[in-house]
C-alpha positions, -999 to +999 in steps of 0.1 A: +396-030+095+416-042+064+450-031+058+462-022+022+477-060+021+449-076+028+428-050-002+453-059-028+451-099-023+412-095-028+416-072-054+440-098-071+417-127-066+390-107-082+408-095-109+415-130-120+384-142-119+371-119-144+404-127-163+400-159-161+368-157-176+379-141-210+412-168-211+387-196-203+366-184-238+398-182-255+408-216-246+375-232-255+377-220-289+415-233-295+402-266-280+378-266-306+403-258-334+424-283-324+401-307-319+387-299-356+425-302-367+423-337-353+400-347-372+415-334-406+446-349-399+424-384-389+403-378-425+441-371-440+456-403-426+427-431-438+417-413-469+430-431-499+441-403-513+477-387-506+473-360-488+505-339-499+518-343-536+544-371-541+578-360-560+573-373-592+604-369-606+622-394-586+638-430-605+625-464-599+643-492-580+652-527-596+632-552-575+651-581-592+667-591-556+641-597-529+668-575-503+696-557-499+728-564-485+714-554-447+684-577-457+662-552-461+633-555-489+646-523-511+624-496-514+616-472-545+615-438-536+582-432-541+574-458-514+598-437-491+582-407-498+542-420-488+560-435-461+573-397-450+539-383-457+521-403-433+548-403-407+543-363-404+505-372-407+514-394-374+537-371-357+511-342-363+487-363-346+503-368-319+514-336-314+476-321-317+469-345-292+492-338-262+481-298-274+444-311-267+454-331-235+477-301-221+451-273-231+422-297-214+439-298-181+448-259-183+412-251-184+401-276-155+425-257-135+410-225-148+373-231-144+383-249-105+399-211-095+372-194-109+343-215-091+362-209-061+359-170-067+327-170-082+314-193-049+322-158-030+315-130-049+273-153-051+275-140-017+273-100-025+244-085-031+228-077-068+242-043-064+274-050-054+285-077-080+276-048-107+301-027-090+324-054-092+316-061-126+317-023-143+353-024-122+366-054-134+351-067-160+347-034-182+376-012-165+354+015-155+371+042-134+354+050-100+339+081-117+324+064-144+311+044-123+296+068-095+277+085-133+266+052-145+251+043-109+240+079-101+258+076-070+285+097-054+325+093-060+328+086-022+299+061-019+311+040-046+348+041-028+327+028+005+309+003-014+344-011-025+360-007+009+324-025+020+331-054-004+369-057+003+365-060+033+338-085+035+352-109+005+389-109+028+371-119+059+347-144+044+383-158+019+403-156+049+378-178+070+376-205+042+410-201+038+410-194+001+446-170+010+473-192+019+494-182+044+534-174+031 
């Protein structure tokens, strides 16, 4: 016998497994933005073209002194402003980077719960899992179900009590709940 406790947990578990599956397609296509803005930004930092417009407008510097009081070589401020452009080029890089790095590590952890999940619900039998599934994954009500299966409201409810029941006692004995 399963208690209502016990239905919830596996309930939970299941319902973020087939979560998990839609955030884990999510997460592989903004890896692979990112990862393409990477490469733009690498292409926009050794191309020898500038890749933001430079302030033309701004005065030139009298290099007649080879420094400045603080002995630094003087710079025009055109020279400061490529040296801003490819700064931000830098930062940005950076930036997409630890994006990429943290994103990666979300979706190990992601694709390790779901394994675990998936590992149990193999387990069921074909008929089963599609319960699971039109439940779930498509958010079909019991009723829809019981019409789509030709089966009867109160079979469908045992099938889930069935499958519960058996996912809690086969999590519980591989201890996939942990104990609070």
């Amino acid at each position: 016998m399963i208690n209502k406790k016990e239905m919830e947990a596996v309930k939970e578990k299941i319902e973020q497994y087939y979560y998990n599956e839609k955030v884990l397609a999510w997460n592989q296509k903004e890896l692979e933005r990112l990862t393409k803005r990477l490469q733009e930004i690498e292409k926009d930092r050794n191309s020898p073209l500038l890749p933001a417009p430079l302030c033309t407008d701004l005065q030139g510097v009298n290099y007649s002194s080879v420094g400045n009081k603080s002995g630094k070589i003087a710079q025009s401020p055109i020279e400061r402003n490529i040296e801003a452009i490819y700064d931000r080029l830098d930062r940005n890089y950076e930036e997409t980077q630890e994006k990429i790095l943290d994103l990666k590590i979300k979706i190990a952890k992601q694709e390790d719960e779901r394994k675990k999940t998936e590992f149990y619900i193999h387990f069921l039998s074909e008929e089963n899992r599609k319960l699971l599934q039109y439940k779930f994954q498509n958010k079909k009500s019991v009723t829809e179900i019981a019409f789509l299966l030709h089966l009867s409201k109160s079979t469908v409810c045992r099938s889930f009590y069935e499958i519960y029941k058996w996912l809690y006692k086969i999590m519980e004995y591989d201890g996939a709940f942990e104990k609070t």
